[in-house]
C-alpha positions in Angstrom: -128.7 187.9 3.3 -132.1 187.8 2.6 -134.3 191.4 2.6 -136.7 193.5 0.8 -136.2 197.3 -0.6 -138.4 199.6 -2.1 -139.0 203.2 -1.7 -141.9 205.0 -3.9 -141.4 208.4 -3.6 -140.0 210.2 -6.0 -137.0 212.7 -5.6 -136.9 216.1 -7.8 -133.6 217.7 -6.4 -131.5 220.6 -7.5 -130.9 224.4 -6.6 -134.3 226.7 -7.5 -136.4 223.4 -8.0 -139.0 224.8 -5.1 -140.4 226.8 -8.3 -141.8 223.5 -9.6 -143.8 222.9 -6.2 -147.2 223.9 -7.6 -147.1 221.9 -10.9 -146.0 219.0 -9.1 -148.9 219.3 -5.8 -151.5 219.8 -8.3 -150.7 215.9 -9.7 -152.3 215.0 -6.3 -155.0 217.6 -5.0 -156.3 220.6 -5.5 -156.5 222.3 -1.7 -153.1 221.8 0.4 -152.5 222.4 3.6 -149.6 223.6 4.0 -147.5 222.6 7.6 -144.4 224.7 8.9 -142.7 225.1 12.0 -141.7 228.6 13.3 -140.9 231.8 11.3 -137.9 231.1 9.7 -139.7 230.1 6.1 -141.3 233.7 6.6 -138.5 234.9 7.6 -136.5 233.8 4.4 -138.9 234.7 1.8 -139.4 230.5 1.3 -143.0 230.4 2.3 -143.6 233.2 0.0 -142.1 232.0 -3.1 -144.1 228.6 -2.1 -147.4 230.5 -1.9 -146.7 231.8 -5.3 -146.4 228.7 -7.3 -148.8 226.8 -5.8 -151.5 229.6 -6.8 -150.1 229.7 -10.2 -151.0 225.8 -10.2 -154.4 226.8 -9.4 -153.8 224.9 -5.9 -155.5 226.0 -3.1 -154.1 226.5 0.8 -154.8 226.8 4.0 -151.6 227.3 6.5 -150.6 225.0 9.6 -147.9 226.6 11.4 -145.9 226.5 14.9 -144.6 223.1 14.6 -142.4 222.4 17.6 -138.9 221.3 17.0 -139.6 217.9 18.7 -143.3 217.8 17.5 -145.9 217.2 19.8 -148.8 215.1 19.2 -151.1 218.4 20.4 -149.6 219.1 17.2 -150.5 217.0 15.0 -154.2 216.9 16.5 -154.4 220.4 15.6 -153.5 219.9 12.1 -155.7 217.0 11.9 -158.9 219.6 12.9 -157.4 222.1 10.6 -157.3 219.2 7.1 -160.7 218.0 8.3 -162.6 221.0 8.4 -161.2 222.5 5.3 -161.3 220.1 3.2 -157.5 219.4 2.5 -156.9 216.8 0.3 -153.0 216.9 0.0 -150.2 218.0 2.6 -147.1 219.8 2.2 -144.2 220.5 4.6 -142.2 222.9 4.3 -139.6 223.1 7.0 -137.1 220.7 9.1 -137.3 216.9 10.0 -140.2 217.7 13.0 -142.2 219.9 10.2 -142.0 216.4 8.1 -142.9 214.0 10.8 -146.1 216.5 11.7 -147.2 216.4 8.4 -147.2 212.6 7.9 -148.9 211.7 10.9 -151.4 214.8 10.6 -151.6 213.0 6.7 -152.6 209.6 8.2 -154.7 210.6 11.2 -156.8 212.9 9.0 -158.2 209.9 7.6 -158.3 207.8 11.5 -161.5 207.8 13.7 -159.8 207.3 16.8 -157.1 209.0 19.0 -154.2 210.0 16.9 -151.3 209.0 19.2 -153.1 205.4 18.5 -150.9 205.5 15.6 -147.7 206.3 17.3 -145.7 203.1 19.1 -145.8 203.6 23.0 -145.8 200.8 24.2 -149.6 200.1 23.6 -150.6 196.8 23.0 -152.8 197.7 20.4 -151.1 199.7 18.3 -152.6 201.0 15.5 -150.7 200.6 12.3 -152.2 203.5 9.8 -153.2 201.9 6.3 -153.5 204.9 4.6 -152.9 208.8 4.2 -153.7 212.0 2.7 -151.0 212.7 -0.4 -147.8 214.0 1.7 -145.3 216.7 -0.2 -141.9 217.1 1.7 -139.9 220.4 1.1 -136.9 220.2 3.3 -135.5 223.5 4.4 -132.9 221.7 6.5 -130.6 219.0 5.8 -130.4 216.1 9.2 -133.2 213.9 9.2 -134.0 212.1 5.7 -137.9 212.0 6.7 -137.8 213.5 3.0 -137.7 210.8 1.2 -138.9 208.1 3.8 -141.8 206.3 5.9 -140.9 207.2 9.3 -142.5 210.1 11.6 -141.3 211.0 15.4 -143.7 212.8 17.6 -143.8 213.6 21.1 -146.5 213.5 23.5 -145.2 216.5 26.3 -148.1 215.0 28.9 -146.7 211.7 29.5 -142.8 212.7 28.6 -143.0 210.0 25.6 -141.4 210.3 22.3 -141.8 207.6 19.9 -142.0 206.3 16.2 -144.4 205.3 13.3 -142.6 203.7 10.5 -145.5 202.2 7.5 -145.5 202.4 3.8 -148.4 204.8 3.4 -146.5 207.9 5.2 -143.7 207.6 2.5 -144.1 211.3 0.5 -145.3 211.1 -2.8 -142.3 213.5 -4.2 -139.4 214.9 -2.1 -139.1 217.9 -3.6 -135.4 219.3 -2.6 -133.9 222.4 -3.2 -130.7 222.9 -1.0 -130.7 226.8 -1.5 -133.2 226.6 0.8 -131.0 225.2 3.5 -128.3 228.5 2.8 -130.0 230.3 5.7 -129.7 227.9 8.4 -127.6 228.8 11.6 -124.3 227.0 12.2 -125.6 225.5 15.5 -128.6 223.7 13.5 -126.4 222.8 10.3 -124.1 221.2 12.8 -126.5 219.3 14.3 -127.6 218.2 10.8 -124.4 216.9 10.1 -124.5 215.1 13.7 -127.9 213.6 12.9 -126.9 212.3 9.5 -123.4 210.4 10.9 -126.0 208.9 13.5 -128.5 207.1 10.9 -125.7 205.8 9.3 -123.6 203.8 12.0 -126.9 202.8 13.9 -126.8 200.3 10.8 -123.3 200.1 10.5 -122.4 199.1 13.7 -126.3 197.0 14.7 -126.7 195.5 11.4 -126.2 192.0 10.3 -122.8 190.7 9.3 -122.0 189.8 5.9 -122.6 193.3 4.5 -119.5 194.2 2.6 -121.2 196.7 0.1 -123.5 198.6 2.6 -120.1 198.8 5.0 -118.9 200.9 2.0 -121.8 203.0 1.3 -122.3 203.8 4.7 -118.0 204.6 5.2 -118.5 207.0 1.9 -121.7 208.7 3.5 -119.7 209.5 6.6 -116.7 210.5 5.0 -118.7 212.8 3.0 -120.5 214.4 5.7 -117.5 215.3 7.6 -115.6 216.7 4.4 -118.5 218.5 3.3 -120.3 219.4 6.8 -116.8 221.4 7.7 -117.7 223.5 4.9 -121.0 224.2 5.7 -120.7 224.8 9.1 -117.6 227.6 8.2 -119.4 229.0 5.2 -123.3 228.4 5.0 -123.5 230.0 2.0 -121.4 227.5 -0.3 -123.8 226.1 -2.2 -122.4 223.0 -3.0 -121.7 222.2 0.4 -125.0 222.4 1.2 -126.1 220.3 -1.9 -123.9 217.6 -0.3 -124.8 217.8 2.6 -128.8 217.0 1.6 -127.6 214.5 -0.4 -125.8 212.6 2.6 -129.2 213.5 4.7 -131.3 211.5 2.2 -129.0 208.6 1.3 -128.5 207.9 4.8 -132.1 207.1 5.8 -134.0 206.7 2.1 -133.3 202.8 2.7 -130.4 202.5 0.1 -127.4 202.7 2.7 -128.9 200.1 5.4 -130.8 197.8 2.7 -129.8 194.8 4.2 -128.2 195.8 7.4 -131.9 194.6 9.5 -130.5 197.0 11.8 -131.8 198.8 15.0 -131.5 201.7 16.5 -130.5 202.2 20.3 -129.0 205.5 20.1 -131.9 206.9 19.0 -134.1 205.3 21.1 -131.8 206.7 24.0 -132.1 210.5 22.5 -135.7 210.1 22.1 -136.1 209.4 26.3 -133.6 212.5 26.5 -135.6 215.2 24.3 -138.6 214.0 25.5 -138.1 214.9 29.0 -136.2 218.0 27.9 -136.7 219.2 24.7 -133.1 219.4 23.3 -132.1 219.6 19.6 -132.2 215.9 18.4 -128.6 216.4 16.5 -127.2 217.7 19.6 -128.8 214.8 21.6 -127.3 212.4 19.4 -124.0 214.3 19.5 -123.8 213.1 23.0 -125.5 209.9 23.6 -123.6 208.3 20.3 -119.9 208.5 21.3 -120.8 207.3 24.9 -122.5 204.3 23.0 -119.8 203.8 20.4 -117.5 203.5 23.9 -119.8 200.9 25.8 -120.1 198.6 22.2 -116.8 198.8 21.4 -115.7 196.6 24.0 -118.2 193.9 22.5 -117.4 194.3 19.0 -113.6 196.3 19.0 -113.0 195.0 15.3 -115.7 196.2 13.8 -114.6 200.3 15.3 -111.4 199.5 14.9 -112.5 198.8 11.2 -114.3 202.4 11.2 -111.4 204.3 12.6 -109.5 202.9 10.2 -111.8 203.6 6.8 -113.5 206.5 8.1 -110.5 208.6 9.9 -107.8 206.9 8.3 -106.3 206.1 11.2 -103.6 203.7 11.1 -103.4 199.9 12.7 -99.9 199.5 12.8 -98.5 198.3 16.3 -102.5 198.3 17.9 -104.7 196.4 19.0 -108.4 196.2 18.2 -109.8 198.0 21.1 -106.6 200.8 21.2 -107.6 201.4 17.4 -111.4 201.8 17.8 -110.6 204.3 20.7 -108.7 206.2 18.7 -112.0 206.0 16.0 -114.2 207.2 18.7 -111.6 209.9 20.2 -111.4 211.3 16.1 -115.2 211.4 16.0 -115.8 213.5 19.0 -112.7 215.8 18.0 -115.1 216.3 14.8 -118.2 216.8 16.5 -116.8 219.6 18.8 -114.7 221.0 16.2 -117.9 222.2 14.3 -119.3 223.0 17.6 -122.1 219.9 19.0 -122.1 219.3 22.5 -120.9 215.9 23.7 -121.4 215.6 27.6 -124.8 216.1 29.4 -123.6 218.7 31.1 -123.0 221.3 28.1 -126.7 220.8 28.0 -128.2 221.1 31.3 -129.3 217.4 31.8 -128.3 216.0 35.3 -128.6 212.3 36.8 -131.6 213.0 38.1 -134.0 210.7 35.4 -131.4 208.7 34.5 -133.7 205.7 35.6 -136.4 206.8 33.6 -134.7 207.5 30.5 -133.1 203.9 30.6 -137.1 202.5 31.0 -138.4 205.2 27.9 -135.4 204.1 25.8 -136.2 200.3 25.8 -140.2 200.9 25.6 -140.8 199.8 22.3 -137.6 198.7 20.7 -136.6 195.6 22.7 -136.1 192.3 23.1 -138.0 189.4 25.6 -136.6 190.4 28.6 -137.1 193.8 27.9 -133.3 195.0 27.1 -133.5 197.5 24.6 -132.1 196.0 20.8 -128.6 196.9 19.8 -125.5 194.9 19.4 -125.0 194.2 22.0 -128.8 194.4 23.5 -128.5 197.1 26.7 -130.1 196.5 30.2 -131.7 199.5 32.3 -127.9 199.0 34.0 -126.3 199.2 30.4 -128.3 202.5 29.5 -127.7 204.3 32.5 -123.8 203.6 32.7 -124.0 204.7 29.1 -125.5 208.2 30.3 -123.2 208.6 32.7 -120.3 208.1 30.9 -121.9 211.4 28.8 -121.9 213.0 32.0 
């Protein structure tokens, strides 16, 4: 087992630590702008209490607000004119997972002469890897998506239905600054789909890693665990603190590096969600809550010891009297009993999403994660065919 691991950005985590924000932006710039998504940071009082440190640390701002919940690359363009012409030499976000992959991109493209979907993998032959951004600042006001505390950025481009990646070394933030009392305000719905999200970046690796990973198997088996135990309790009570401090914690462990370090995984789920909410525009936690368990289902048959191995660890379950493939369906049945007990949606149809694209999901899904003959990665790699009997198993 032979990789590399390293993640520069430095955490500062703990209840009330969004009070240090201006002391620790001022380390890197003096004029931040600062990117957000809809009202809810108004809403709260968070955007406020932001404003107020950062002038106490003599840092100047300028707002970029109305980030989309799957953020567009008109977007990020805007926030690119808006850092230009003022002069920004540092960037905050203060919101969700899309509020963080805005800001990075917006942080790399400020400093790009071209076209700043250049920098997004479509499919492009020419695909320009950004060597460099502005200072980026992640405040997380949601726990799902770990772009906190890593080097990866998802935008969407609504003209040509397209969602897609950027993963380099220069978008990882320069502090994670995370307070999980900001995350007490956030709806059930969204915390649920947190949870959903967080499950998901942990078995992509677990189940399209690399044998020969007894540790990681472990960390990512306690990461799950935890986000079940403690995502129940946030879901029924979003203002228990420590539930919420748990569940930020299981957000950034499970895609800071640590948990898959090793695992040289990839991840078709997500590619699959990403042709879904492009086209649509659905939550990505409640995309995932559907597309994964119809996944888990279609690789199970490859690879039943390995779910058989998760339904046992993660739920428990016991292996007495089955075999492999009875066991992991028992896994996968105990999963989606969790996922609609604190209330995601796991068919298509609870969403409003018909057969009608299925074709062209199963092309978007494989467009930049796949393999010679164009099957999109994943253990076991997935045809168009694969994809598409995938999604309609969600039906």
């Amino acid at each position: 087992m032979n990789f590399e691991a390293c993640n520069p950005t430095r955490l500062i985590f703990g209840a009330g630590t969004l009070a240090q924000l201006g002391e620790v932006t001022s380390r890197y710039g003096t004029k931040a702008m600062v990117v957000t998504g809809g009202n809810s940071v108004k809403r709260s009082g968070v955007f406020d209490r932001a404003m107020a440190s950062l002038k106490a640390a003599g840092v100047a701002t300028v707002e970029c607000s109305g980030i989309e919940p799957n953020p567009r690359i008109t977007s990020v363009k805007r926030g690119v004119d808006i850092a230009r012409r003022e002069n920004c030499d540092v960037v905050i976000a203060l919101g969700g997972g899309s509020t963080m992959d805005a800001s990075k991109v917006i942080a790399a493209a400020a400093l790009y002469d071209g076209d700043p979907w250049d920098l997004i993998g479509h499919g492009q032959e020419n695909w320009v890897i950004p060597p460099q951004a502005l200072p980026i600042i992640t405040v997380p006001t949601l726990a799902a998506t770990g772009s906190e505390m890593n080097a990866g950025a998802v935008i969407s481009n609504d003209e040509t239905k397209v969602k897609s990646f950027v993963s380099t070394e220069c978008l990882f933030p320069k502090v994670a600054l995370v307070d999980p009392e900001l995350t007490l305000t956030v709806p059930k719905d969204q915390t649920a789909y947190g949870v959903c999200d967080i499950i998901t970046h942990v078995t992509e690796g677990y189940f399209n890693g690399v044998n020969g990973t007894p540790i990681q198997d472990r960390f990512a088996e306690g990461v799950i665990i935890n986000a079940i135990e403690w995502g129940r309790k946030a879901v029924a009570d979003g203002n228990d603190l420590e539930a919420r401090e748990q569940v930020q914690w299981a957000s950034i462990v499970a895609l800071n590096g640590w948990v898959n370090a090793g695992t040289n995984f990839v991840p078709p789920v997500h590619m699959i969600e990403h042709a879904l909410s492009a086209h649509h525009d659905i939550t990505h936690g409640a995309g995932l809550a559907i597309v994964n368990p119809a996944w888990m289902r279609f690789a199970a048959t490859s690879r039943p010891e390995r779910f058989a191995q998760f339904a046992q660890r993660v739920f428990g379950l016991s292996p007495e009297g089955k075999d492999d493939m009875t066991l992991a369906t028992e896994g996968i049945d105990a999963y989606v009993a969790f996922l609609k007990e604190i209330g995601c949606p796991t068919t298509l149809s609870e969403v409003g999403i018909g057969d009608e694209l299925f074709e062209q999901y199963a092309k978007d899904a494989a467009l930049v994660v796949h393999d010679a003959d164009g099957n999109l990665l994943g253990r076991p790699a997935m045809s168009r065919d694969d994809i598409v009997e995938v999604l309609r198993s969600a039906q």
